[in-house]
OpenMM code with the backbone's topology and positions (N, CA, C; nanometers):
from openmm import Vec3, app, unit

residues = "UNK UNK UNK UNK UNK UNK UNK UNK UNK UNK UNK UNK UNK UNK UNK UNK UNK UNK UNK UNK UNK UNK UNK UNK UNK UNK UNK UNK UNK UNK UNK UNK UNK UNK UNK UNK UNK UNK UNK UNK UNK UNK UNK UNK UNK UNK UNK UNK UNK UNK UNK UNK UNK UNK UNK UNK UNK UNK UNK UNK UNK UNK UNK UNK UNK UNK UNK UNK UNK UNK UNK UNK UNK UNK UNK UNK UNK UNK UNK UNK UNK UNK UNK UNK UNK UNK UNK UNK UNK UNK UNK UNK UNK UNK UNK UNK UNK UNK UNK UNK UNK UNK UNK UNK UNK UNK UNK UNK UNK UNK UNK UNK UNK UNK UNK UNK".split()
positions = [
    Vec3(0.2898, -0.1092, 1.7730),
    Vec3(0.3492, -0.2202, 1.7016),
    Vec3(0.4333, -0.1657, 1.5858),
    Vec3(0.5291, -0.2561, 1.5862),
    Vec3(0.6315, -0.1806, 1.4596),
    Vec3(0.5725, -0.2433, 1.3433),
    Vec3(0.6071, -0.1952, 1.2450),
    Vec3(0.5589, -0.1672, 1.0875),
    Vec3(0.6535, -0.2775, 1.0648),
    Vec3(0.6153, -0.3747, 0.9582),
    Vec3(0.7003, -0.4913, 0.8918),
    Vec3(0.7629, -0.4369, 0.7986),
    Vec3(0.8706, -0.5081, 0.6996),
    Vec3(0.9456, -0.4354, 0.6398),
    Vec3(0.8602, -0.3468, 0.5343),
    Vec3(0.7555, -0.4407, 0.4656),
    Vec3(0.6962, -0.4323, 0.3267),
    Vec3(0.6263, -0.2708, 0.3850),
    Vec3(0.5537, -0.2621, 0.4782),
    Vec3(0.4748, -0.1652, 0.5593),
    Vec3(0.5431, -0.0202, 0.5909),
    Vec3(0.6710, -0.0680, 0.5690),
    Vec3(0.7688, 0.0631, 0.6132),
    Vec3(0.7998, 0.1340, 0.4554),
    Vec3(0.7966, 0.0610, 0.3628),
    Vec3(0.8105, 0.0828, 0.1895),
    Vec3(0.6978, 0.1368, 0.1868),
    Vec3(0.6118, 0.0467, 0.1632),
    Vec3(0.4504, 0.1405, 0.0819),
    Vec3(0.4409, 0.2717, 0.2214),
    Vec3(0.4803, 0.2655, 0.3284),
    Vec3(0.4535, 0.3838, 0.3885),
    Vec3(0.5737, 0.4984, 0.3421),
    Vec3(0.7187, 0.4633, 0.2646),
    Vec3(0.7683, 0.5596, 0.2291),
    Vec3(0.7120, 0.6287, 0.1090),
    Vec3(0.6707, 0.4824, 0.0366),
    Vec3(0.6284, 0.5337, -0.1034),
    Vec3(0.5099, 0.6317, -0.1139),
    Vec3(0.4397, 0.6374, -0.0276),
    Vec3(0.3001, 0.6778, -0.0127),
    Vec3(0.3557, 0.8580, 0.0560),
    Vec3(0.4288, 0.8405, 0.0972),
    Vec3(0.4826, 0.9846, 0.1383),
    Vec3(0.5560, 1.0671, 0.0649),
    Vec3(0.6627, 0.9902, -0.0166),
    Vec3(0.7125, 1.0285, -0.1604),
    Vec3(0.6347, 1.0671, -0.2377),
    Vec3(0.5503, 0.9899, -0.2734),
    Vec3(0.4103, 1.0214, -0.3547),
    Vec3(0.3264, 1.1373, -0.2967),
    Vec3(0.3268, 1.1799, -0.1792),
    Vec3(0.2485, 1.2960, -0.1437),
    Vec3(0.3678, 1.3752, -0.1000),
    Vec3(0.4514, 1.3793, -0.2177),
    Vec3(0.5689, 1.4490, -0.1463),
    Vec3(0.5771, 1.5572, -0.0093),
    Vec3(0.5516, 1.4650, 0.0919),
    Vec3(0.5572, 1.5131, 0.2597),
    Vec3(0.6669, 1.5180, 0.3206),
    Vec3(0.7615, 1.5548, 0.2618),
    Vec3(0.9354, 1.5696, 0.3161),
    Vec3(0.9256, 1.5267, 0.4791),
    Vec3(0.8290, 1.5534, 0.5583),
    Vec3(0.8426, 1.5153, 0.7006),
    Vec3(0.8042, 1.3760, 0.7329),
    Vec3(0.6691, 1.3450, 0.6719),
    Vec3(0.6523, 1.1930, 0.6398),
    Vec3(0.7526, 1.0849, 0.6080),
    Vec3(0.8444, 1.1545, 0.5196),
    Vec3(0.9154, 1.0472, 0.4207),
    Vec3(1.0319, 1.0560, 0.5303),
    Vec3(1.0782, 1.1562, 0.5974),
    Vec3(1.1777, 1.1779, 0.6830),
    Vec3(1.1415, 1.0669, 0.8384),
    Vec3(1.0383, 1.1096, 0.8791),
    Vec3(0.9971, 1.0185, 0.9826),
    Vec3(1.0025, 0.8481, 0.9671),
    Vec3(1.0134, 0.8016, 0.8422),
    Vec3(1.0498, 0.6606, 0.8395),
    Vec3(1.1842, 0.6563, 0.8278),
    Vec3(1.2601, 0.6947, 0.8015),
    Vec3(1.3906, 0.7002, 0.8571),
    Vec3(1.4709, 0.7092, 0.9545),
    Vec3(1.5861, 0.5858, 0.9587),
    Vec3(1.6496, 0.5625, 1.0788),
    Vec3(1.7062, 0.7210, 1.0924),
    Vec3(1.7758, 0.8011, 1.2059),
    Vec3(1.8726, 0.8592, 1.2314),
    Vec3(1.9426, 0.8729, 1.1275),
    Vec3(2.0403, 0.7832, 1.1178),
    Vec3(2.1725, 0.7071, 1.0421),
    Vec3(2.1600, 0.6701, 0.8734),
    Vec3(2.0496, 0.6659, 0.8532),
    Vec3(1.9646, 0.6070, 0.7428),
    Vec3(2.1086, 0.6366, 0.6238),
    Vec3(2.0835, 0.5422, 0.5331),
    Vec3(2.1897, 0.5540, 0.4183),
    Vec3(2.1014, 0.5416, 0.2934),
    Vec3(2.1104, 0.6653, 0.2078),
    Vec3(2.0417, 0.6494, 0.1181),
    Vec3(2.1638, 0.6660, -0.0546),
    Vec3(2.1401, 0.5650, -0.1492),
    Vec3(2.2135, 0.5165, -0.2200),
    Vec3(2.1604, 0.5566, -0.3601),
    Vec3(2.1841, 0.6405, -0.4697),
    Vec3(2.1200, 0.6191, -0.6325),
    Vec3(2.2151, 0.6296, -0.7280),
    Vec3(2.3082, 0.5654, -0.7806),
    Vec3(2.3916, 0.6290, -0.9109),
    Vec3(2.5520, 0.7129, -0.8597),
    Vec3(2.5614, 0.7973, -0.8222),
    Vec3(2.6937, 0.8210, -0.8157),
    Vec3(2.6227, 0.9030, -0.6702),
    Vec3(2.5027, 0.9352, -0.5866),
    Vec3(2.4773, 1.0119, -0.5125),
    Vec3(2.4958, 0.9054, -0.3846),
    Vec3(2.5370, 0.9500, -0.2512),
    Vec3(2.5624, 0.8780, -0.1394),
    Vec3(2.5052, 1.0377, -0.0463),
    Vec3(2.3689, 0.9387, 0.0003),
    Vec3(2.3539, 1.0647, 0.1316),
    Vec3(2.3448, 0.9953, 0.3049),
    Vec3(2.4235, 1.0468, 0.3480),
    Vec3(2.4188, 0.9156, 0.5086),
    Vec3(2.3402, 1.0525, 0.6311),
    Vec3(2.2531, 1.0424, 0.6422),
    Vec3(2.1736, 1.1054, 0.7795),
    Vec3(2.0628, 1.1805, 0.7558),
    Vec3(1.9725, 1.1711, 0.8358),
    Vec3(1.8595, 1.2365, 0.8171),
    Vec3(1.8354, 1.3737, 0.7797),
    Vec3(1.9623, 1.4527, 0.8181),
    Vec3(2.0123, 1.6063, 0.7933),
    Vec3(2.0406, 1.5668, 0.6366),
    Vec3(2.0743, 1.5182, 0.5733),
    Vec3(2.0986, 1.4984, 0.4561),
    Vec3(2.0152, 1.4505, 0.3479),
    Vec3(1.9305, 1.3987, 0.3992),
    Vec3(1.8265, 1.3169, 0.3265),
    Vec3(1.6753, 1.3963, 0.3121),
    Vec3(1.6973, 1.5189, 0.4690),
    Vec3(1.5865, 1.6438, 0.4205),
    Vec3(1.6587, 1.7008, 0.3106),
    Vec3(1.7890, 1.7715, 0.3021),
    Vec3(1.7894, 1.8415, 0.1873),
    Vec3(1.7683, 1.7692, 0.0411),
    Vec3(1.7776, 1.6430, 0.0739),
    Vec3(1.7608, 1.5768, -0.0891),
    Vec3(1.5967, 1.5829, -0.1295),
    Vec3(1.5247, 1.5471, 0.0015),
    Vec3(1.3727, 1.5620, -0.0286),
    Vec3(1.3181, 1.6748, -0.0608),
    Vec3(1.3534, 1.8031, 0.0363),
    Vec3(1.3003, 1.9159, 0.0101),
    Vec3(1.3445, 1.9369, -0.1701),
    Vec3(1.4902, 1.9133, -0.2070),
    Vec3(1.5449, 1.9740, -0.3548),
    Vec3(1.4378, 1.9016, -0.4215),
    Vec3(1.4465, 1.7400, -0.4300),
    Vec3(1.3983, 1.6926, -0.4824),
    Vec3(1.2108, 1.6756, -0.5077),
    Vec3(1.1382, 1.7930, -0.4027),
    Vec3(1.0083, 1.8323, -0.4023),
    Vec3(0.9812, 1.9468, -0.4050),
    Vec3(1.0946, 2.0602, -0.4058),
    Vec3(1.0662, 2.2095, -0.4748),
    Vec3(1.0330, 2.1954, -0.6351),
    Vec3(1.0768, 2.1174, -0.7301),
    Vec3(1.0629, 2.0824, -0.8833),
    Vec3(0.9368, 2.1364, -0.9059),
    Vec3(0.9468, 2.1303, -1.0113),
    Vec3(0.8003, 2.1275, -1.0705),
    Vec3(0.7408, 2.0066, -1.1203),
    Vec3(0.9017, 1.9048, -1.1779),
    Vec3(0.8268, 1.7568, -1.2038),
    Vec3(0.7332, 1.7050, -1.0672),
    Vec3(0.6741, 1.5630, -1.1326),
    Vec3(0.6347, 1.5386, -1.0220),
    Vec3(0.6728, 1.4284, -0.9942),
    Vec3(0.7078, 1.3323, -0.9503),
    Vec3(0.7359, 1.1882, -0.9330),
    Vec3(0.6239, 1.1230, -0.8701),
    Vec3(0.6091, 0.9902, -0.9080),
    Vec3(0.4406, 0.9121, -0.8365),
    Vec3(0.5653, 0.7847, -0.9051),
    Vec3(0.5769, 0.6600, -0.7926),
    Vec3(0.6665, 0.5534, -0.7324),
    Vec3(0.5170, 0.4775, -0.7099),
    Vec3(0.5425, 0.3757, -0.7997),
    Vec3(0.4428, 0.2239, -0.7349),
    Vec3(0.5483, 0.1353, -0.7432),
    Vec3(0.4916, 0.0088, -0.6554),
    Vec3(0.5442, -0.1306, -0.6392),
    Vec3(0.4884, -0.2232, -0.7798),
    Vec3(0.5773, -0.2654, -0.8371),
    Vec3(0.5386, -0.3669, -0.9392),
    Vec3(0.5283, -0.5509, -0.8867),
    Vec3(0.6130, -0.5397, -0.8247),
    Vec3(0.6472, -0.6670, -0.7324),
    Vec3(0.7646, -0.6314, -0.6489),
    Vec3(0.7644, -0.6809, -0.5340),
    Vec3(0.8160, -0.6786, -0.4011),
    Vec3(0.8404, -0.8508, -0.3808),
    Vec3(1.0021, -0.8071, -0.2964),
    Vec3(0.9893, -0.9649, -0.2692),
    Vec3(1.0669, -0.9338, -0.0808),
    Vec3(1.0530, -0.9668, -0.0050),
    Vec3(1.0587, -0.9361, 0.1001),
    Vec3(1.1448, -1.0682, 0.1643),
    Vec3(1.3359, -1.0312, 0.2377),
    Vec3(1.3385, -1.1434, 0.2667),
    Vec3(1.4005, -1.1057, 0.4196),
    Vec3(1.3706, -1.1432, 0.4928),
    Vec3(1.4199, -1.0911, 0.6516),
    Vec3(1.3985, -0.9622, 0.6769),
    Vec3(1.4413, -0.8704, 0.6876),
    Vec3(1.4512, -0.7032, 0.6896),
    Vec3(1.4969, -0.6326, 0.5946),
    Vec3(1.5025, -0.7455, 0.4642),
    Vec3(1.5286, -0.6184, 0.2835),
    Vec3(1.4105, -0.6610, 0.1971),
    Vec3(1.3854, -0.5539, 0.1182),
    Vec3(1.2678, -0.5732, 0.0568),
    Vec3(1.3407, -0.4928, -0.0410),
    Vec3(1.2955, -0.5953, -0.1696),
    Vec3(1.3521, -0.5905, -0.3582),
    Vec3(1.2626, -0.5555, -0.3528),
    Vec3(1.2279, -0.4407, -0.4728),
    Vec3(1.1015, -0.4029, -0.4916),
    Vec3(1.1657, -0.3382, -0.6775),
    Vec3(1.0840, -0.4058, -0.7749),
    Vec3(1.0656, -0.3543, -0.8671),
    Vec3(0.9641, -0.2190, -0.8922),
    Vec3(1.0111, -0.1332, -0.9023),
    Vec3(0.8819, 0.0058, -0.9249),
    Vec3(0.8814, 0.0532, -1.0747),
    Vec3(0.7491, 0.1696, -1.0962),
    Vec3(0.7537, 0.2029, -1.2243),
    Vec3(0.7403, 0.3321, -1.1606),
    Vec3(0.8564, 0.4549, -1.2033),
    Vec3(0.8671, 0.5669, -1.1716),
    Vec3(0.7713, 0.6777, -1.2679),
    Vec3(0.6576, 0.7410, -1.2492),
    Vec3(0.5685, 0.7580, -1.3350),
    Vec3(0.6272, 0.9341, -1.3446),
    Vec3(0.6942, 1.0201, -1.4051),
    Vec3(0.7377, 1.1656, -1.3712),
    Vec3(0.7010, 1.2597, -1.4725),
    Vec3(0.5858, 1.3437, -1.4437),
    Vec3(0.5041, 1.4302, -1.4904),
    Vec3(0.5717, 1.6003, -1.4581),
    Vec3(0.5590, 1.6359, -1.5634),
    Vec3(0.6691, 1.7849, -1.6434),
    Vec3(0.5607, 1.8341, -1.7380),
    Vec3(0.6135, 2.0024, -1.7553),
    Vec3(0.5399, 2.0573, -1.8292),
    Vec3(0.5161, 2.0484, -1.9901),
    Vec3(0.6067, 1.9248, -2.0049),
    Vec3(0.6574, 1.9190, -2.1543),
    Vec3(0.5387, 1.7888, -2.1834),
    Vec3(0.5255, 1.7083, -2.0519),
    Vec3(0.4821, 1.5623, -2.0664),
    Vec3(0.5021, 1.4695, -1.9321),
    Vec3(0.4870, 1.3484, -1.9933),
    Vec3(0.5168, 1.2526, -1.8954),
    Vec3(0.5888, 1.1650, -1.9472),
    Vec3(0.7023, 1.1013, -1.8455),
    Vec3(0.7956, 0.9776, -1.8809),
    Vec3(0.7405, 0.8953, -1.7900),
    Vec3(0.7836, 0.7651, -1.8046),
    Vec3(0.7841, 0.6661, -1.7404),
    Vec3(0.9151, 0.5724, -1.7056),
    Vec3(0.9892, 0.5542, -1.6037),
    Vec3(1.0991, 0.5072, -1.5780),
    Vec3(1.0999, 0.3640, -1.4900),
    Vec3(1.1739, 0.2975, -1.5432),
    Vec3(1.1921, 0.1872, -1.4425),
    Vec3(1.3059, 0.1858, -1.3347),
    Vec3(1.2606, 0.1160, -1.2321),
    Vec3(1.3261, 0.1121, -1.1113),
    Vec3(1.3573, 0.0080, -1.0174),
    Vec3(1.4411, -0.0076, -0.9977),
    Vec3(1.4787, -0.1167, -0.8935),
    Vec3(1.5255, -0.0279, -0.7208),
    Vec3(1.4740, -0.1240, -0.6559),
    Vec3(1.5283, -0.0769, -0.5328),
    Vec3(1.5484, -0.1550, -0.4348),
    Vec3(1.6346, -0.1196, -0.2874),
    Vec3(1.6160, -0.2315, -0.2477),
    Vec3(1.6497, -0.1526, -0.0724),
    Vec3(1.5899, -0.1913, 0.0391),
    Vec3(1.5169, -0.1159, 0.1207),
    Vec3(1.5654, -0.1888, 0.2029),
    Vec3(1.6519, -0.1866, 0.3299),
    Vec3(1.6781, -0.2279, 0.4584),
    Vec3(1.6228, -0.1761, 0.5874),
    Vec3(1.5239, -0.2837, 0.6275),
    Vec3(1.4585, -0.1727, 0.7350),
    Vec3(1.4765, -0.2875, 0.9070),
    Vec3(1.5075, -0.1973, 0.9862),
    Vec3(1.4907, -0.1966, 1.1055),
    Vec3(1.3943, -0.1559, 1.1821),
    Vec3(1.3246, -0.1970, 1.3064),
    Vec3(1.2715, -0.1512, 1.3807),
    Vec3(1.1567, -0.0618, 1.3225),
    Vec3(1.1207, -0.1072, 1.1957),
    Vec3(1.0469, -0.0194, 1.1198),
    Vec3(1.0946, 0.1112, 1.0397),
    Vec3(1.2002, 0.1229, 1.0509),
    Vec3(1.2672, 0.2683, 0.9786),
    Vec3(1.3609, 0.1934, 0.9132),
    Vec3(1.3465, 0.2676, 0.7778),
    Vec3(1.4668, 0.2742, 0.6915),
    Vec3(1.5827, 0.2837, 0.7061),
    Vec3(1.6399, 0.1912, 0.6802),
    Vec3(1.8443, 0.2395, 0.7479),
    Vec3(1.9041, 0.2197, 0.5897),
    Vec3(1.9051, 0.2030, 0.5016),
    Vec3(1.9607, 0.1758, 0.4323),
    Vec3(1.8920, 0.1720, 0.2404),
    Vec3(1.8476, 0.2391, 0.1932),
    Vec3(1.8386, 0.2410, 0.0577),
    Vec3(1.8742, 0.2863, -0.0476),
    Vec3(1.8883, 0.1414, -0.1587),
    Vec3(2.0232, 0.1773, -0.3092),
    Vec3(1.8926, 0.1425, -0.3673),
    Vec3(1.9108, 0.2193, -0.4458),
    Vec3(1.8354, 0.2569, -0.6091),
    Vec3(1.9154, 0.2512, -0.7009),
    Vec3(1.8155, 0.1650, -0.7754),
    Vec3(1.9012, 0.1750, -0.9331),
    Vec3(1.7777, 0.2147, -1.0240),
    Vec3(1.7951, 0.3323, -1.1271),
    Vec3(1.6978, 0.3761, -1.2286),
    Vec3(1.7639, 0.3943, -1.3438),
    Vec3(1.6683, 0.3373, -1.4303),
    Vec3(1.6862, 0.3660, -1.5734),
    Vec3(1.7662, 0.4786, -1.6056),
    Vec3(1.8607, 0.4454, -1.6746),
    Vec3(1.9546, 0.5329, -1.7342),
    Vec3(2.0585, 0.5748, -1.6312),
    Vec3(2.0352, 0.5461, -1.5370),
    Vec3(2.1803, 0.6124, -1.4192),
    Vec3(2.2387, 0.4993, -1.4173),
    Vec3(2.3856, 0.5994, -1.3529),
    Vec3(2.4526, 0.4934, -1.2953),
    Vec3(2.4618, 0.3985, -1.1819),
] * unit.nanometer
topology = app.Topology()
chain = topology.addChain("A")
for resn in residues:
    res = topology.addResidue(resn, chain)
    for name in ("N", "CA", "C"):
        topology.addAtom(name, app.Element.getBySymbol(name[0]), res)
């Protein structure tokens, strides 16, 4: 059975969060379009190198749902980006917003605090 939209999120988030570059890759369409600030990455070949860069760090990133609102196959999801460094921890807010098909991700724009 395919994963509903909301099901395909907390299953990215939950892989992000255990930063599993193959996990987080496997909910993704092929084609997948991923969107944050001035960055545009379109394909799964593209979206490993952003995961792997973005999970060699030493920060750490941990992504919860604050509220989700789910309407056909997009899901708004307010998050609180929690990102732990050797200096400390920040806390960032986040908006996102998640187009899913067939259970995979085809399409996600992020907007975070302080970017563009």
């Amino acid at each position: 059975m395919t994963a509903g939209p909301l099901q395909a999120v907390e299953a990215h988030l939950a892989a992000f969060n255990a930063r599993d570059t193959d996990a987080v890759l496997a909910g993704f369409a092929e084609d997948a379009v991923f969107a944050s600030g001035d960055l545009l990455v379109v394909g799964r070949r593209g979206l490993a190198r952003l995961f792997a860069e973005a999970f060699s760090g030493e920060a750490r990133a941990a992504l919860e749902i604050r509220r989700a609102v789910v309407t056909g196959d997009t899901v708004a999801c307010e998050l609180r980006e929690l990102v732990a460094f050797a200096g400390g921890t920040t806390e960032l807010e986040v908006a996102a917003f998640f187009t899913v098909r067939e259970g995979r991700l085809v399409r996600v724009k992020v907007y975070r605090e302080g970017a563009a």
